[in-house]
N, C-alpha and C positions, 0 to 999 in steps of 0.2 A: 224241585228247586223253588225259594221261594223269591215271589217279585221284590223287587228291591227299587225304594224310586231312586230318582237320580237327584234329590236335593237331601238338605238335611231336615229331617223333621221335624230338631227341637227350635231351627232357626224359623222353618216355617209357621210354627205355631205360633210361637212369640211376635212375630210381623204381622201374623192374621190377627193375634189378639191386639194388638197396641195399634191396629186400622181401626178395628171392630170398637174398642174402647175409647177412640176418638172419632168417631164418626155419630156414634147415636149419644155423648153428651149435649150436643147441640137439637138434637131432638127431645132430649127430655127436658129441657127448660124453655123450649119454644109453647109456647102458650098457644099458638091459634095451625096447628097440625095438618098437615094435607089428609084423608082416608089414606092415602098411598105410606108414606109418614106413619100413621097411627098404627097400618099394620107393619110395617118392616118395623119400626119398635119393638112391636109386642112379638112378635118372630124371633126379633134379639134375646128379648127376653126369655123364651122359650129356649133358645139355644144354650142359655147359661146354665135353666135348670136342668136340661136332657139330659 
């Protein structure tokens, strides 16, 4: 049998992407970056081309 979750997954995706897509605009025109910041950016980033 196969696992099944118990939510829907095209609503989850959609919710994770339109968090994810409002969350790191304010990091990319923030000029002065935490290291913490610079890396969860570039993570993001990494996650769009994966």
């Amino acid at each position: 049998m196969i696992n099944q979750p118990d939510f829907d997954i095209d609503k989850a995706h959609k919710w994770f992407g339109v968090e994810f897509n409002n969350g790191i605009f304010p990091l990319l025109e923030k000029a002065d970056r935490t290291e913490e910041e610079t890396e969860w950016k570039e993570q993001w980033n990494t996650m769009c081309y994966a």
